[in-house]
C-alpha positions as CSV (number, residue, x, y, z in Angstrom):
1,X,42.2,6.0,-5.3
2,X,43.4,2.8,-7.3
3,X,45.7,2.8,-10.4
4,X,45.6,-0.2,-13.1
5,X,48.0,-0.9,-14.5
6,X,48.2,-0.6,-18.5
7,X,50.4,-1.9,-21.3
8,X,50.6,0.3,-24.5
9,X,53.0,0.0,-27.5
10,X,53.3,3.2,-29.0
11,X,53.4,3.6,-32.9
12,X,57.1,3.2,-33.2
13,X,57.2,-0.2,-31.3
14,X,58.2,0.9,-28.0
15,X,56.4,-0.5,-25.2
16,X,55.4,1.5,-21.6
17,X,54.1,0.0,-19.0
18,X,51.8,2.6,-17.2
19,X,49.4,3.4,-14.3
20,X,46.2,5.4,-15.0
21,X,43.8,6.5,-12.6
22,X,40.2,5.0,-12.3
23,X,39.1,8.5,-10.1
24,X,39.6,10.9,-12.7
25,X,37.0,9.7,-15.6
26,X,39.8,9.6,-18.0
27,X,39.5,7.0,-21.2
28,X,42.4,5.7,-23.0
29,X,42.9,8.6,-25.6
30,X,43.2,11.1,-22.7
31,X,46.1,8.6,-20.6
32,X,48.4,8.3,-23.9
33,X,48.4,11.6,-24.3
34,X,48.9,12.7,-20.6
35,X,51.9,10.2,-20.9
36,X,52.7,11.8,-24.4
37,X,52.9,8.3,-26.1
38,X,52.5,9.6,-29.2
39,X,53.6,12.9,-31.1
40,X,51.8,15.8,-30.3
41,X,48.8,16.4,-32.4
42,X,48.3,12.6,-33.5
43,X,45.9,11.4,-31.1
44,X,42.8,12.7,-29.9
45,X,42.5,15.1,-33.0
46,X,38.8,15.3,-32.2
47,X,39.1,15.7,-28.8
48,X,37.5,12.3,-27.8
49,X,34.1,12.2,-30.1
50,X,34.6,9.2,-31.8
51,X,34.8,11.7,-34.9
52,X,37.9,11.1,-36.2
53,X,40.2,8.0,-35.5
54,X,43.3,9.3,-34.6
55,X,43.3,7.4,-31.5
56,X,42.7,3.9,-33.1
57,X,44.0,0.8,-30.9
58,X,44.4,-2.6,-31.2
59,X,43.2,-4.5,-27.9
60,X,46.1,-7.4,-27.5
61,X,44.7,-8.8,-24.1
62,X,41.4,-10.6,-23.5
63,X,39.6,-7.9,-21.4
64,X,35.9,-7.4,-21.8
65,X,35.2,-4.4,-23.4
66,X,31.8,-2.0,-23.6
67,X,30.0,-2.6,-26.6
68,X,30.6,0.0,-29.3
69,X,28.5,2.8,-29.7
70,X,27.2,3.5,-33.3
71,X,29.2,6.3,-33.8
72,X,32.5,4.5,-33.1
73,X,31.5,1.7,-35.4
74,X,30.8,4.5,-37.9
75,X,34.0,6.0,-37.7
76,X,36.3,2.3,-37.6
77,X,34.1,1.5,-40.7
78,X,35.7,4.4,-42.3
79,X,39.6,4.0,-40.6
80,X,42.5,3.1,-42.6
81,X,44.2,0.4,-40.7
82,X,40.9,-1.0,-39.1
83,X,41.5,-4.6,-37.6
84,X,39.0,-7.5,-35.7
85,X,40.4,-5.8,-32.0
86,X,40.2,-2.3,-33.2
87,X,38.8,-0.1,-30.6
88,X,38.9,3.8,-30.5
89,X,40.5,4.5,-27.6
90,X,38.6,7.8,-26.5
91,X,35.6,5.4,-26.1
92,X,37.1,3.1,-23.8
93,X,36.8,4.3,-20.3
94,X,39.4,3.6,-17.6
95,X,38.0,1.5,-14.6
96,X,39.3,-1.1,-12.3
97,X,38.2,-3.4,-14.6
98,X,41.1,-2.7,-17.1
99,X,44.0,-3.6,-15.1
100,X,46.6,-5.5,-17.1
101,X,44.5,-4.0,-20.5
102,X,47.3,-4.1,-23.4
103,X,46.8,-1.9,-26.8
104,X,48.6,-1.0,-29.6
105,X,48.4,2.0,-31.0
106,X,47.1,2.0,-34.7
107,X,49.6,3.3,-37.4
108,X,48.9,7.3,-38.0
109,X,46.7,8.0,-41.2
């Protein structure tokens, strides 16, 4: 089993340093909400279908990211707050690969 290690600001500024599992096929969405960084029922809304964008980030570090699937370009094409390094985080998977990754999580809408 091997943790990375994760940097997220949450929507009120606060920043948590975190580990999150690469064994469990978690993504992003389901880690912030296991670690309850933001207020119950404001992430996640769809339950990780890239059909709402409740779990909108914005990547800070430099990692190499999966290409976006259609529907998550969709659904960031219709987000309030959309920036360049949005991402939603339901569609980013956690590997080994992601160790150091920061976000920050988009304002609520």
């Amino acid at each position: 089993m091997q943790d990375v290690n994760l940097i997220i600001t949450d929507r009120n500024g606060v920043t948590h340093n975190i580990e999150a599992p690469t064994d469990m096929a978690m993504n992003l969405m389901e880690v912030i909400r296991s670690y309850e960084l933001a207020e119950e029922g404001t992430i996640g809304v769809c339950g990780g279908m890239a059909m709402c964008a409740s779990c909108q980030c914005y990547v800070k570090s430099d990692h190499e990211l999966p290409e976006m699937s259609d529907e998550e370009e969709a659904m960031l094409a219709e987000a309030f707050y959309v920036e360049d390094n949005s991402r939603l985080g339901c569609q980013i998977q956690i590997t080994s690969a992601l160790d150091g990754l920061e976000v920050e999580l988009a304002p609520e809408s």
